[in-house]
VEXDREN-395561 format. One record per atom (N, C-alpha, C): atom name; residue in three letters; residue number from 0; x, y, z. Coordinates in Angstrom, 3 decimals. Example, Ala and Ser with C-alpha at 12.3 -4.5 7.8 and 13.67 -1.06 7.14 Angstrom:
2
+-------+--------+-----+----------+----------+----------+
: atome : residu : num :        X :        Y :        Z :
+-------+--------+-----+----------+----------+----------+
:     N :    ALA :   0 :   13.190 :   -5.690 :    7.800 :
:    CA :    ALA :   0 :   12.300 :   -4.500 :    7.800 :
:     C :    ALA :   0 :   13.200 :   -3.300 :    7.800 :
:     N :    SER :   1 :   12.850 :   -2.250 :    7.080 :
:    CA :    SER :   1 :   13.670 :   -1.060 :    7.140 :
:     C :    SER :   1 :   12.900 :    0.030 :    7.870 :
+-------+--------+-----+----------+----------+----------+
END
This chain:
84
+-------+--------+-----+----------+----------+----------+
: atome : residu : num :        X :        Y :        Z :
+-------+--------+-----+----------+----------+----------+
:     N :    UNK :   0 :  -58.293 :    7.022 :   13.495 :
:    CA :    UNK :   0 :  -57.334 :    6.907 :   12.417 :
:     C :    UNK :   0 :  -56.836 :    5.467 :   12.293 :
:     N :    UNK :   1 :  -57.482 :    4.344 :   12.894 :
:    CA :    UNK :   1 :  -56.850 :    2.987 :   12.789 :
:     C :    UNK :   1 :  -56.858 :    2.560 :   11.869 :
:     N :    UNK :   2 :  -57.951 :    3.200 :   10.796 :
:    CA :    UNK :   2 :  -57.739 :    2.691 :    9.449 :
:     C :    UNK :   2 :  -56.276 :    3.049 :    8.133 :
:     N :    UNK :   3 :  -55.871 :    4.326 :    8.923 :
:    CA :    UNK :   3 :  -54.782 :    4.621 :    8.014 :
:     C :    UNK :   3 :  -53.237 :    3.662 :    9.324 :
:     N :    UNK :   4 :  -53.656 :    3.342 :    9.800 :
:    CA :    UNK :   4 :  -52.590 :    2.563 :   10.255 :
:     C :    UNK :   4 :  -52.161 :    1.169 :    9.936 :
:     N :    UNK :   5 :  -52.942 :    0.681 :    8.194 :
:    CA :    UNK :   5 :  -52.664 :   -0.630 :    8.048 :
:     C :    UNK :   5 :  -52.791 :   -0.566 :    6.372 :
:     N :    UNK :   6 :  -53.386 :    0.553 :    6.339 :
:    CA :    UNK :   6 :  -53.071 :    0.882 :    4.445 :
:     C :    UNK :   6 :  -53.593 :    2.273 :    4.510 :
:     N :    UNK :   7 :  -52.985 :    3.065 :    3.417 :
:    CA :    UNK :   7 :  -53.069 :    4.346 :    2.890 :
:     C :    UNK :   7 :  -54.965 :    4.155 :    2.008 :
:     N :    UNK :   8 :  -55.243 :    5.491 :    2.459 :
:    CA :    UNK :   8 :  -56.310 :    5.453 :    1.990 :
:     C :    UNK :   8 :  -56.490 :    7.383 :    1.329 :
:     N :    UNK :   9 :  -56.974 :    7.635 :    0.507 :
:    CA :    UNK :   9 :  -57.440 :    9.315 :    0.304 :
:     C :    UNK :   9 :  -58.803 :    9.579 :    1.224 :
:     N :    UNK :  10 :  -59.182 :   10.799 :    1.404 :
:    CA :    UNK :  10 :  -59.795 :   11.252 :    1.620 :
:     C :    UNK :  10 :  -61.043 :   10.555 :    1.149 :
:     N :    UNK :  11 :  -61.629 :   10.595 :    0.377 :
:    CA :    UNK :  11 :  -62.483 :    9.642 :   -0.385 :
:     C :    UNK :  11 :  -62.780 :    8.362 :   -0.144 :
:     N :    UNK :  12 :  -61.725 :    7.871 :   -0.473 :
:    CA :    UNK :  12 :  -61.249 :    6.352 :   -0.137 :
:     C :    UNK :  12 :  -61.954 :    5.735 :    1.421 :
:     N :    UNK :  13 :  -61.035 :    6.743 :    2.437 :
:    CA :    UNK :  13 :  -61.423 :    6.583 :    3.782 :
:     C :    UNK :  13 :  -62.517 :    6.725 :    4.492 :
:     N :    UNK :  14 :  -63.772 :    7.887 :    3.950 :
:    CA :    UNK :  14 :  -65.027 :    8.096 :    4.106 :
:     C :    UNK :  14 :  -65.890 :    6.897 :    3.492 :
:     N :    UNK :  15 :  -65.728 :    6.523 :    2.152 :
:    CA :    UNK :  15 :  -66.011 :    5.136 :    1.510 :
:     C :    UNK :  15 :  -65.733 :    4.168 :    2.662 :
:     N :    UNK :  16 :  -64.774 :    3.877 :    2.699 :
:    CA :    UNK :  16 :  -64.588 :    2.570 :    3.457 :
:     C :    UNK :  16 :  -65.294 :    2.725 :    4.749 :
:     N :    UNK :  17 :  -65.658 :    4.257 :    5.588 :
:    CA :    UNK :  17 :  -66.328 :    3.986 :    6.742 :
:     C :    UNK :  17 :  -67.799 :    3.956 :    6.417 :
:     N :    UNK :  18 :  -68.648 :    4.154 :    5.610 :
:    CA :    UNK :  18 :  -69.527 :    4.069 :    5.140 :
:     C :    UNK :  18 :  -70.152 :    2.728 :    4.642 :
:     N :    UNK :  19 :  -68.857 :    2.177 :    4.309 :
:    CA :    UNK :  19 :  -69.670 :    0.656 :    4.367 :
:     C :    UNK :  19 :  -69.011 :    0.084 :    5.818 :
:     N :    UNK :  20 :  -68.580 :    0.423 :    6.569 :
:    CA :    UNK :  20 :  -68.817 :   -0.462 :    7.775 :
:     C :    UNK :  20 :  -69.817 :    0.328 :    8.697 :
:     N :    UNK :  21 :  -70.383 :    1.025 :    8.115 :
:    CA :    UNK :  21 :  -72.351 :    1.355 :    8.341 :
:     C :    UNK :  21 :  -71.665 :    2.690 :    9.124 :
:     N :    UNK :  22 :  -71.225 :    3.126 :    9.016 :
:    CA :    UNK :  22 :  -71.369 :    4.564 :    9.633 :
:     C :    UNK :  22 :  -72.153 :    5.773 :    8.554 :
:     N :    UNK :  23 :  -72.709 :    6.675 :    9.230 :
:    CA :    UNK :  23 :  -73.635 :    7.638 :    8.323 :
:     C :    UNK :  23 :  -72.780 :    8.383 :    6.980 :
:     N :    UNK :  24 :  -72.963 :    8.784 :    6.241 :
:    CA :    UNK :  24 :  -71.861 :   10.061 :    5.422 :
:     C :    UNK :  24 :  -71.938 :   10.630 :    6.636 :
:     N :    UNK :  25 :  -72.228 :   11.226 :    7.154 :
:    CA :    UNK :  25 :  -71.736 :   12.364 :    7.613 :
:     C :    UNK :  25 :  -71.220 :   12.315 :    9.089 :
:     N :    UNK :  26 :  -70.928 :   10.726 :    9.547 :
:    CA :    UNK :  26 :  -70.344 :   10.820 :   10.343 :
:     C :    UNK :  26 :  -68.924 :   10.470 :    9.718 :
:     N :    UNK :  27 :  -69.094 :    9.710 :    8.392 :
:    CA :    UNK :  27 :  -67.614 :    9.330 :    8.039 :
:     C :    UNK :  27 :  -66.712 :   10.896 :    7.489 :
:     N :    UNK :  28 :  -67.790 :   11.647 :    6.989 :
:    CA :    UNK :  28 :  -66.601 :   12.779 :    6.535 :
:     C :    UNK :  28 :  -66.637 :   13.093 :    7.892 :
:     N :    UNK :  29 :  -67.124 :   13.387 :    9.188 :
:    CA :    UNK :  29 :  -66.520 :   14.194 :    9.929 :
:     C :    UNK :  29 :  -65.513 :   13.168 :   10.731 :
:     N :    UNK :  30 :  -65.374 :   11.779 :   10.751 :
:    CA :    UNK :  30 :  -64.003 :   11.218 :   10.649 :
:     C :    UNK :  30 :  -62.976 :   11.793 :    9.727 :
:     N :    UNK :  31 :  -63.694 :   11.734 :    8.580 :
:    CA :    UNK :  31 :  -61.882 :   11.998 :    7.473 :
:     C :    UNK :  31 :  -62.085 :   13.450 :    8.036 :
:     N :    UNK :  32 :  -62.661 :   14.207 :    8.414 :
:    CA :    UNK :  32 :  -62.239 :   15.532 :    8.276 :
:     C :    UNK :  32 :  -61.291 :   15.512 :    9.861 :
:     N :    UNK :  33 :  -61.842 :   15.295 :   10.242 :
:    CA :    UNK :  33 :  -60.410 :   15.539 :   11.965 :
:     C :    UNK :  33 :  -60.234 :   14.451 :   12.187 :
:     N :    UNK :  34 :  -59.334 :   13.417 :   11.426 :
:    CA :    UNK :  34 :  -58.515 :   12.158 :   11.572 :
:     C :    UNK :  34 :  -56.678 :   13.118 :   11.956 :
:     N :    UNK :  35 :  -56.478 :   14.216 :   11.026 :
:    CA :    UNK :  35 :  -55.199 :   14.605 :   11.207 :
:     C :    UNK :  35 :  -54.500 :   14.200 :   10.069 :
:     N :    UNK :  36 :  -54.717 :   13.557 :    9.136 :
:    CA :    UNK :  36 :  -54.277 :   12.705 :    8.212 :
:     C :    UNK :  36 :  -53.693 :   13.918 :    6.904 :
:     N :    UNK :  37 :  -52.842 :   13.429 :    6.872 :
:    CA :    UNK :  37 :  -51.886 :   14.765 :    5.323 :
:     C :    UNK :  37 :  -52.084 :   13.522 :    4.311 :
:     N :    UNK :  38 :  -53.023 :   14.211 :    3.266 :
:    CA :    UNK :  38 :  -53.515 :   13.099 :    2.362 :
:     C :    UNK :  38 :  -52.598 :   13.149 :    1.480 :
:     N :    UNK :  39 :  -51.008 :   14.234 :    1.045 :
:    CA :    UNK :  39 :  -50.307 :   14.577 :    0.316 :
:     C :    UNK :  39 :  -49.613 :   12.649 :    1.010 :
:     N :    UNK :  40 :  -49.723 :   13.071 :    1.688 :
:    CA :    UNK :  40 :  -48.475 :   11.625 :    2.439 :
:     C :    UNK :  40 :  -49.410 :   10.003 :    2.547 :
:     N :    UNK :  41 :  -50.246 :   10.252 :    2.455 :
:    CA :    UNK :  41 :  -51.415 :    8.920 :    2.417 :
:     C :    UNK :  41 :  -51.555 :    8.836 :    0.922 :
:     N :    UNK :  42 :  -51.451 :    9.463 :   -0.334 :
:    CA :    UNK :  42 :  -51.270 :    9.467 :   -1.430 :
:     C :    UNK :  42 :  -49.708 :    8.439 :   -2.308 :
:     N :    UNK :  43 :  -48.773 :    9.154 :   -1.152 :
:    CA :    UNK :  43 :  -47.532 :    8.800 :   -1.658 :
:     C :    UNK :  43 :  -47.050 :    7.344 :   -0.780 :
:     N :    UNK :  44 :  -47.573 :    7.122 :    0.347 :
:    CA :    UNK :  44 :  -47.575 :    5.694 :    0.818 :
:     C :    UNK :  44 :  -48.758 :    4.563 :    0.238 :
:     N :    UNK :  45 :  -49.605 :    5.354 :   -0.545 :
:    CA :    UNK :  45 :  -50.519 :    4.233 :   -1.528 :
:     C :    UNK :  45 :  -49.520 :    3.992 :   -2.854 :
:     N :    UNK :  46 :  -49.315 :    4.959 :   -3.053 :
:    CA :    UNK :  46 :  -48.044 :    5.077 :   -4.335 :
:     C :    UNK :  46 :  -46.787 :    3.812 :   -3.959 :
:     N :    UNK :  47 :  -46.838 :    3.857 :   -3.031 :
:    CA :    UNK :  47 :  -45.832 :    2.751 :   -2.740 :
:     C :    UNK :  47 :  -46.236 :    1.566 :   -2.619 :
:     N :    UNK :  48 :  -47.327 :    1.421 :   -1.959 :
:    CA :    UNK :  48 :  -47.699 :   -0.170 :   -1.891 :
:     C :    UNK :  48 :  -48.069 :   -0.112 :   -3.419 :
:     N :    UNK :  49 :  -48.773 :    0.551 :   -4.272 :
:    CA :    UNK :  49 :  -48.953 :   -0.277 :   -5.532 :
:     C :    UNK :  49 :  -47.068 :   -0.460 :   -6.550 :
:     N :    UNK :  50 :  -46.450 :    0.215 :   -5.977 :
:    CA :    UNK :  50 :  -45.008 :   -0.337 :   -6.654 :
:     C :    UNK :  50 :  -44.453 :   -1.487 :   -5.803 :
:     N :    UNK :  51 :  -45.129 :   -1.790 :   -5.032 :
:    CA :    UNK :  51 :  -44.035 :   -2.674 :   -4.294 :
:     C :    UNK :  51 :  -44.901 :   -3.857 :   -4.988 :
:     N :    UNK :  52 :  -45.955 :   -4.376 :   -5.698 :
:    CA :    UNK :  52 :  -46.685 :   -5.115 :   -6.591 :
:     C :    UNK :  52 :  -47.223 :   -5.596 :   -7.589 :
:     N :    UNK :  53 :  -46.492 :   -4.271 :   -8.430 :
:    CA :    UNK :  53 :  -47.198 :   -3.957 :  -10.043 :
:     C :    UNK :  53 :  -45.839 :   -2.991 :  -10.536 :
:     N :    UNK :  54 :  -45.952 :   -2.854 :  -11.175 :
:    CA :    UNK :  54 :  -45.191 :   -2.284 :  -12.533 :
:     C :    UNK :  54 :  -46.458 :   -0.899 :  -12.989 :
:     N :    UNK :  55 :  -45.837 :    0.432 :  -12.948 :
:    CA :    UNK :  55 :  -46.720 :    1.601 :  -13.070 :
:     C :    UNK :  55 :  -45.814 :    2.658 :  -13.495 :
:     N :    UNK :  56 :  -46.551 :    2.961 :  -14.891 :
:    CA :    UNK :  56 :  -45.893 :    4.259 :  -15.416 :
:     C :    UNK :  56 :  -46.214 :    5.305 :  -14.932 :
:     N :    UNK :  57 :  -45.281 :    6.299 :  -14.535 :
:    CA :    UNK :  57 :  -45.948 :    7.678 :  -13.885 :
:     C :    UNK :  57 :  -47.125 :    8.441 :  -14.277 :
:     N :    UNK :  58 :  -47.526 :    8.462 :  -15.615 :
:    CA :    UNK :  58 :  -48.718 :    8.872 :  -15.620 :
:     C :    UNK :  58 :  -50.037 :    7.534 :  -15.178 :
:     N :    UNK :  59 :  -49.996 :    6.435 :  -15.521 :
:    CA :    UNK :  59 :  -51.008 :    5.009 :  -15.388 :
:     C :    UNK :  59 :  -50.853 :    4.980 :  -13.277 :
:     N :    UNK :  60 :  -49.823 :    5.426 :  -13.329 :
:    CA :    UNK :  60 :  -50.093 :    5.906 :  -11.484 :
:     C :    UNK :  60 :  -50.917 :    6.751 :  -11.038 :
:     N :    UNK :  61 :  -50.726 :    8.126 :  -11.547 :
:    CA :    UNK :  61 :  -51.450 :    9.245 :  -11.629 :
:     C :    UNK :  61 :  -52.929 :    9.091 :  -11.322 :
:     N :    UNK :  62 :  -52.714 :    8.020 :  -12.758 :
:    CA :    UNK :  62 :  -54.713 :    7.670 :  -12.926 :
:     C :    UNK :  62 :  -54.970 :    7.089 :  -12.086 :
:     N :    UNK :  63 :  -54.222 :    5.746 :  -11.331 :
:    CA :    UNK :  63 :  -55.039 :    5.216 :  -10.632 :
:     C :    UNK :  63 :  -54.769 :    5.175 :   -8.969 :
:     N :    UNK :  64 :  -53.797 :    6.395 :   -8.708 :
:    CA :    UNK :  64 :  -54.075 :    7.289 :   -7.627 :
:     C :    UNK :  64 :  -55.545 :    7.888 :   -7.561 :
:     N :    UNK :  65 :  -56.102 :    8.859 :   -9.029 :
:    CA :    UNK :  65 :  -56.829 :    9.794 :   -9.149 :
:     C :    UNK :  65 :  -58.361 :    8.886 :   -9.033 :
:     N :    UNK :  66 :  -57.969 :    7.369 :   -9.459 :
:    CA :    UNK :  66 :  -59.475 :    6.491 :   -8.977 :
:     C :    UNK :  66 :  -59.822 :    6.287 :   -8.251 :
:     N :    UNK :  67 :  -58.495 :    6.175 :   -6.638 :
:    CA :    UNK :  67 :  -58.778 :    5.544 :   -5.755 :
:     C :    UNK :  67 :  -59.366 :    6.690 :   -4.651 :
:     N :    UNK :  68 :  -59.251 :    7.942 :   -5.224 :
:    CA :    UNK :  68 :  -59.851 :    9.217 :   -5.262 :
:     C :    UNK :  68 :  -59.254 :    9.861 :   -4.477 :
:     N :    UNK :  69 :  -57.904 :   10.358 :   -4.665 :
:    CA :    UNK :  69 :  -56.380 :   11.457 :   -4.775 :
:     C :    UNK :  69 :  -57.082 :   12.821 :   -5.750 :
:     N :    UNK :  70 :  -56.927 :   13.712 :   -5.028 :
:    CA :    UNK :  70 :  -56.940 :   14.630 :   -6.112 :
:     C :    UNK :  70 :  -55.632 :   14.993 :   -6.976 :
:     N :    UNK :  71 :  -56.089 :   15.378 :   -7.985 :
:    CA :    UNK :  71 :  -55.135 :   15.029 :   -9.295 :
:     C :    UNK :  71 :  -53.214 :   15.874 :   -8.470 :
:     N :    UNK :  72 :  -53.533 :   16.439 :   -8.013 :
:    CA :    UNK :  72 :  -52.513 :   17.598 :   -7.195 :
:     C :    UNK :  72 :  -51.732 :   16.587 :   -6.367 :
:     N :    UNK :  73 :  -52.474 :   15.652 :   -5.471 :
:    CA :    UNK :  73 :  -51.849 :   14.715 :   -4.763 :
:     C :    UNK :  73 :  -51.725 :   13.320 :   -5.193 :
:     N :    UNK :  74 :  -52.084 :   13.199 :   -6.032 :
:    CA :    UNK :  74 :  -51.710 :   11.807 :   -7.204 :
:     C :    UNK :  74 :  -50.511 :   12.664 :   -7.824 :
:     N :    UNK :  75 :  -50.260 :   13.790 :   -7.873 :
:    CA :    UNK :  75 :  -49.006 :   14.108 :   -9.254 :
:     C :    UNK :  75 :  -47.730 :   14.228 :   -8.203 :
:     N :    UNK :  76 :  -48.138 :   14.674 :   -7.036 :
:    CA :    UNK :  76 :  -47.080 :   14.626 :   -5.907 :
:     C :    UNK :  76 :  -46.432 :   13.354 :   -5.609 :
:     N :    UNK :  77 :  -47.608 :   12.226 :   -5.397 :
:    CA :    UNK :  77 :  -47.439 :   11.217 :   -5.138 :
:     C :    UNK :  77 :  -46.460 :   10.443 :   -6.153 :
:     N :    UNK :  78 :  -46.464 :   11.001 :   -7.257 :
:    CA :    UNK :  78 :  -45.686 :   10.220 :   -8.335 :
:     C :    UNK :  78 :  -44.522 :   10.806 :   -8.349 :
:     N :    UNK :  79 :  -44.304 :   12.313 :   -8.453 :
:    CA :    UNK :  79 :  -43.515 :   13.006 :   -8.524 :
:     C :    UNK :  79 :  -41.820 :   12.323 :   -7.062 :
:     N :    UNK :  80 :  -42.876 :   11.881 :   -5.897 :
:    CA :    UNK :  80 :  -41.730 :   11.697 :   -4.895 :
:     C :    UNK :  80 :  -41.433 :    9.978 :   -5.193 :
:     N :    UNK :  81 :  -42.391 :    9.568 :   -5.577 :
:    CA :    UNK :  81 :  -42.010 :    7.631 :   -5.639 :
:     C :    UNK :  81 :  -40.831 :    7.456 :   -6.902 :
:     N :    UNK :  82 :  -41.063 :    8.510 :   -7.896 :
:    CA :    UNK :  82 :  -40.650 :    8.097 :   -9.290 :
:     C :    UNK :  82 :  -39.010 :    9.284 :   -9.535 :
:     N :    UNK :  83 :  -38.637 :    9.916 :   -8.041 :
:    CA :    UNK :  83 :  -37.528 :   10.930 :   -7.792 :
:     C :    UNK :  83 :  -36.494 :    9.972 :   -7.532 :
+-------+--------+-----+----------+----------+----------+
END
């Protein structure tokens, strides 16, 4: 999990990123899969670093939660607690 200890990453995101530092797919999903990681909360601490840098309307968050590949459920959470 050292990678979620220096930026928020999704599910997606985090298998991506181990994949290019040459690990197989399928060793990186079976990293993201038993890392332990609550992607509801790795969603909403990405949500934060992009406000602490940019200017983001709750839905233009949404989206680009949902790019960085959040499912739409945890991109709407994610906005829902940054924008409370």
């Amino acid at each position: 999990m050292q990678y979620l200890d220096y930026s928020a990453f999704s599910k997606k995101g985090l298998i991506e990123q181990l994949e290019y530092e040459e690990f197989t797919t399928k060793q990186a999903k079976y990293g993201a899969d038993k890392c332990g990681a609550d992607w509801y909360e790795q969603a909403v601490l990405k949500a934060q670093q992009y406000l602490e840098y940019s200017s983001f309307s709750r839905s233009g968050l949404i989206d680009q939660l949902k790019y960085e590949g959040f499912t739409q459920d945890q991109a709407v959470y994610a906005a829902d607690e940054v924008f409370s």
